[in-house]
C-alpha positions in Angstrom: -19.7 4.0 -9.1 -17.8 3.1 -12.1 -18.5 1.1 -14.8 -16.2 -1.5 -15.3 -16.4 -1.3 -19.4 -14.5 2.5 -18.9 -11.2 0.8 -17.0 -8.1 0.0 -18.8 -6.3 -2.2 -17.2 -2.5 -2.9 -17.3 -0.4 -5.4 -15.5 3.4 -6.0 -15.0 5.6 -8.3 -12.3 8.1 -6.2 -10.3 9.0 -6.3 -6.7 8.5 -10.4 -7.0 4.6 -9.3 -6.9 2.0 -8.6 -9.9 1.4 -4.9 -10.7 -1.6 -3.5 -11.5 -2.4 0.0 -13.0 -5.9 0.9 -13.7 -7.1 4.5 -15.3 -9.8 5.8 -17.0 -8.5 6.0 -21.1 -6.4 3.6 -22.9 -2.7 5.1 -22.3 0.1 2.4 -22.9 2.8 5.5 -23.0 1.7 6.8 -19.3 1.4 2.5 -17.9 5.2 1.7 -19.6 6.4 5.4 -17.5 4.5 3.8 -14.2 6.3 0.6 -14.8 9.6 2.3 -15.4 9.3 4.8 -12.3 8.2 1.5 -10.2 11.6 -0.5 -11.4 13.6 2.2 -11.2 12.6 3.0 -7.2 12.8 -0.8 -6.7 16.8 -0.9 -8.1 17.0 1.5 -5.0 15.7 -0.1 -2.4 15.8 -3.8 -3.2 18.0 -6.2 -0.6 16.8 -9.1 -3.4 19.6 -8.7 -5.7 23.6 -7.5 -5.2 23.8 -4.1 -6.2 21.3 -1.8 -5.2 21.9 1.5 -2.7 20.8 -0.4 0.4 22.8 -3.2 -0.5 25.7 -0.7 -0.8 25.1 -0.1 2.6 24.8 -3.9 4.4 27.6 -4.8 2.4 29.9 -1.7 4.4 28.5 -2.5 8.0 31.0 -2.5 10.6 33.0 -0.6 7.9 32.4 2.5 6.8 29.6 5.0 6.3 27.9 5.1 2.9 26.1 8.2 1.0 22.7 7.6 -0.3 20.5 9.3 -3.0 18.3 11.8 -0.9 15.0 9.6 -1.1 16.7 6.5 0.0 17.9 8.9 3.0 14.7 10.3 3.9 13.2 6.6 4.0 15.8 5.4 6.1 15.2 8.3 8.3 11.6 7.7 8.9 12.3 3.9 9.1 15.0 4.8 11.8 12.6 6.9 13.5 9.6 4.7 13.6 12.3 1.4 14.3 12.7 3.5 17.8 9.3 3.8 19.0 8.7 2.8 22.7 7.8 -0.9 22.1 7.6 -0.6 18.3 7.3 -4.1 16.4 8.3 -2.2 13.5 12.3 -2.6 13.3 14.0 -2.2 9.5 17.3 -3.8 11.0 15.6 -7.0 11.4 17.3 -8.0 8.1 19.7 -10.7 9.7 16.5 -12.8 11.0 14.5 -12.8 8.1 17.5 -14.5 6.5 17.5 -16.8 8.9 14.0 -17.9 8.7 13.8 -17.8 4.9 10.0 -17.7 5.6 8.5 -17.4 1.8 11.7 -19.1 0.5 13.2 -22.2 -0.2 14.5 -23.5 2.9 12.7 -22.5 5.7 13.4 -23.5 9.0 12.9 -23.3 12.2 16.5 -21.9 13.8 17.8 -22.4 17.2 17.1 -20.3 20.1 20.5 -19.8 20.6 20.7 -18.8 17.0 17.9 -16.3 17.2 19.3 -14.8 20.5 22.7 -13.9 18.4 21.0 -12.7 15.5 18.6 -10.3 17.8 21.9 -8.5 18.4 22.4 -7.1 15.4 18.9 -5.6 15.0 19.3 -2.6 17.3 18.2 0.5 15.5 20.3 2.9 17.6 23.7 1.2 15.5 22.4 2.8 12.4 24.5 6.2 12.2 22.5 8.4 10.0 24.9 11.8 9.0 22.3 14.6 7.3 25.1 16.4 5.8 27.0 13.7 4.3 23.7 12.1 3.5 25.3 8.9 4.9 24.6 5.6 6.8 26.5 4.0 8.2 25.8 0.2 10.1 27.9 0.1 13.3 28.0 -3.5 13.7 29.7 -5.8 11.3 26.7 -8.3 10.2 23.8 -6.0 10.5 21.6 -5.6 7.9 18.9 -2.7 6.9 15.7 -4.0 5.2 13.2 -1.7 3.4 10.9 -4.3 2.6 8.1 -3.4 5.1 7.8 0.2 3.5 9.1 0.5 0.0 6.2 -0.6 -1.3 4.2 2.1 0.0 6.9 4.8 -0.7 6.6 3.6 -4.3 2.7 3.5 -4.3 2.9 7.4 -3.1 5.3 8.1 -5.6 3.3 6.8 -8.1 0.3 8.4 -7.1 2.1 12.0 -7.2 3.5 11.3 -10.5 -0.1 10.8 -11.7 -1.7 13.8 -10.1 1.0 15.9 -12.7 0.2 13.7 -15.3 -3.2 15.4 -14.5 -4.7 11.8 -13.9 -7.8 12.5 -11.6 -9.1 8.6 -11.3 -6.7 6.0 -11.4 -5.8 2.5 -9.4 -2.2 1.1 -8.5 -2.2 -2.1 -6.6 1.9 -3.1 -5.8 0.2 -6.3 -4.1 -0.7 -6.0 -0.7 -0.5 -1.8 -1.2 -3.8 -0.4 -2.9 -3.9 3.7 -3.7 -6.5 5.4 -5.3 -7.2 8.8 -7.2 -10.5 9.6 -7.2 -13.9 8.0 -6.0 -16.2 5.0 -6.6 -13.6 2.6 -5.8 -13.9 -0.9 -4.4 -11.4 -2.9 -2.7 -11.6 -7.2 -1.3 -11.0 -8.0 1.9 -9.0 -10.8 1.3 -10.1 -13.9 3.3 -7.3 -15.9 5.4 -6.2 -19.2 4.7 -8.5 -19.1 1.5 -8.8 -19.3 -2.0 -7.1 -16.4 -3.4 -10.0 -14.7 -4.6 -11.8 -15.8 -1.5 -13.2 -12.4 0.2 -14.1 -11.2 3.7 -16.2 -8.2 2.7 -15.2 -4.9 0.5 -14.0 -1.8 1.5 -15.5 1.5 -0.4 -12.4 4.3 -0.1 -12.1 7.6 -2.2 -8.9 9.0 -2.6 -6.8 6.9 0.2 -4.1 3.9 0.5 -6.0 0.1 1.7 -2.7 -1.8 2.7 -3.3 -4.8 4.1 -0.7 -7.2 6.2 -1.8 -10.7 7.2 -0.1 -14.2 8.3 -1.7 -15.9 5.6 0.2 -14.4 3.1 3.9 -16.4 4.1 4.0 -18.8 6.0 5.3 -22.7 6.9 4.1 -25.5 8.9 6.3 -27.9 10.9 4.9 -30.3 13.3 1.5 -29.1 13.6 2.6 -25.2 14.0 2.4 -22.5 11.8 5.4 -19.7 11.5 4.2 -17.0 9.6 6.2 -13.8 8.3 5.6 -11.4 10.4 8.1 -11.5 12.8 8.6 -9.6 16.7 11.6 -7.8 16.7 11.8 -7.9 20.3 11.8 -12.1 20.3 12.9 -12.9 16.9 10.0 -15.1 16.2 6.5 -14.8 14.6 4.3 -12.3 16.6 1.9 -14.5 18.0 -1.3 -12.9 18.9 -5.3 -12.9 17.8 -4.7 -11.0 14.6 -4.8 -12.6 11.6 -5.0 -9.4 9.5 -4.4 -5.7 9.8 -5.3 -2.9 7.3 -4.6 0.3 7.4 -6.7 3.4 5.7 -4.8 6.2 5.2 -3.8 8.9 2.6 -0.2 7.9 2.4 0.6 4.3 1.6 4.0 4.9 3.3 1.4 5.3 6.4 -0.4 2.0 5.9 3.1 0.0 5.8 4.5 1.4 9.3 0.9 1.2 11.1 -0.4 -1.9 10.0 3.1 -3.3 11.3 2.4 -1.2 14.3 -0.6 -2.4 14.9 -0.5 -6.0 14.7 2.2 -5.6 17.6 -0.2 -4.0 19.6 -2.6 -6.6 19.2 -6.5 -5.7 19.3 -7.2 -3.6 22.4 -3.9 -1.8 22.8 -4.1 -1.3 18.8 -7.5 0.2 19.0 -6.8 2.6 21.9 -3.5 3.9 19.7 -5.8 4.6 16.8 -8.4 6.3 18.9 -5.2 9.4 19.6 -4.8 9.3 15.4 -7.7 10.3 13.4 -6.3 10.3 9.9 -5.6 6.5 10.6 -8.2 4.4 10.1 -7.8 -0.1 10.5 -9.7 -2.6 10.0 -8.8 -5.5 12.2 -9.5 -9.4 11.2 -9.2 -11.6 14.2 -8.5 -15.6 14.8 -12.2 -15.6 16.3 -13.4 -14.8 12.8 -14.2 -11.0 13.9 -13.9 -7.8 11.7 -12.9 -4.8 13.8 -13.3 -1.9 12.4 -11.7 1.7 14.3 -13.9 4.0 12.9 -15.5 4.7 9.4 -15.0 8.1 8.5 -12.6 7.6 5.4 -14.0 4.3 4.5 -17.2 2.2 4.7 -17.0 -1.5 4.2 -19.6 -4.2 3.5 -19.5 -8.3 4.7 -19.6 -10.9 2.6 -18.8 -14.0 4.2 -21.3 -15.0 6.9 -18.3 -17.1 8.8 -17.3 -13.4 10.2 -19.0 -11.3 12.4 -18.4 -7.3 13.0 -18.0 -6.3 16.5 
């Protein structure tokens, strides 16, 4: 295990969430070209400000195709690809509603059905035109909008870990919020508890080498009249999935991994989740339930330890 004396920690706020680099000797050169790689990947994929390549792209739907840089491609692709899974909860054209429900933002609301059932329309997957040799995209429908959100974060935290495998970095920490990876071994990561303090945690999870994303309601949500709308939303009804999970998180060796299958996953629900793991064995979850249970798959990449005696494994 490591010493806590040995880490240098460095800290920045991009993505609207606080970044933390952690390595092994004090190098303020190699944490500013982290940071700078980071920003740079997020002026790609943002939909948070105007200009920005997948902005380029909303802004021309219904219009005209648009060419991309070749990463911003490849993750619209996959996101494509994964978006079209037989029952997937995982849809990167659900842009449009999450506008609507402004869920995290300042004026959230509760929209009409009628208003959802419109919006739904413009989130079919199929209407993105993707053109290899062009290197285009192109949005059929006038109105719809692509959203990278759900996986940029963990395209940037691989990124970020192959940049520091050249740099020759052999133990290091990168934590985009909500997106762990780590190089090397001895490393500990909180279980956040729901509905807690912030530092409030479940148990810890011991990983060497691998991505710990975790997705939970807690993390956005409202209340109006005694209900809570959190922001993880079902593509397939336009409203928050509502199901037993209050947390998924994935362990993986890819981060971009642990973004699609923890959103995977929680639209599965427990059992359905569980058996769709069993068939993937470089996938590992740990599942936190509304009945206060922690779920683990398996633990052969992993091994975690309880802390609070309000859970219970199963």
């Amino acid at each position: 295990m490591q010493t806590e004396d040995r880490i240098y920690a460095y800290s920045a706020v991009l993505m609207g969430s606080p970044i933390l680099l952690k390595l092994f000797s004090d190098n303020q050169s190699l944490a500013a070209q982290v940071f700078g790689l980071i920003k740079q990947l997020e002026d790609l994929l943002t939909v948070n400000r105007p200009h920005s390549e997948v902005m380029s792209i909303n802004h021309a739907a219904g219009s005209h195709p648009v060419s991309v840089s070749e990463p911003v491609f490849n993750l619209i692709k996959r996101a494509r690809a994964v978006s079209l899974l037989p029952g997937s909860c995982f849809n990167f054209t659900i842009g449009p509603l999450v506008k609507r429900w402004k869920i995290g933002f300042h004026g959230d609301t509760v929209p009409p059905a009628s208003e959802l059932q419109a919006l739904l329309a413009l989130t079919d997957a199929h209407q993105v035109i993707l053109n290899e040799q062009e290197r285009s995209v192109w949005l059929a429908m006038a109105g719809m909008e692509i959203d990278l959100g759900a996986i940029a974060k963990g395209y940037i935290a691989d990124v970020i870990k192959n940049f520091l495998q050249q740099q020759q970095v052999t133990q290091a920490l990168i934590n985009l919020g909500g997106n762990v990876h780590t190089l090397g071994s001895g490393w500990s990561i909180g279980l956040k508890k729901p509905f807690s303090d912030p530092d409030a945690l479940i148990g810890v999870i011991e990983v060497a080498n691998k991505s710990v994303v975790t997705s939970g309601i807690y993390e956005r949500y409202f209340e109006r009249e005694g209900r809570r709308y959190h922001h993880i939303l079902d593509p397939r009804t336009g409203y928050p999935l509502d199901n037993e999970l209050l947390s998924v998180t994935i362990i993986s060796d890819d981060s971009l991994d642990g973004d699609i299958y923890t959103t995977l996953i929680y639209g599965m629900g427990v059992e359905g989740g569980l058996a769709y793991l069993a068939g993937l064995p470089h996938i590992e979850a740990i599942l936190v339930t509304q009945a206060k249970e922690v779920i683990l798959s398996s633990q052969r990449q992993f091994s975690f330890r309880l802390l609070d005696d309000e859970y219970h494994l199963r």
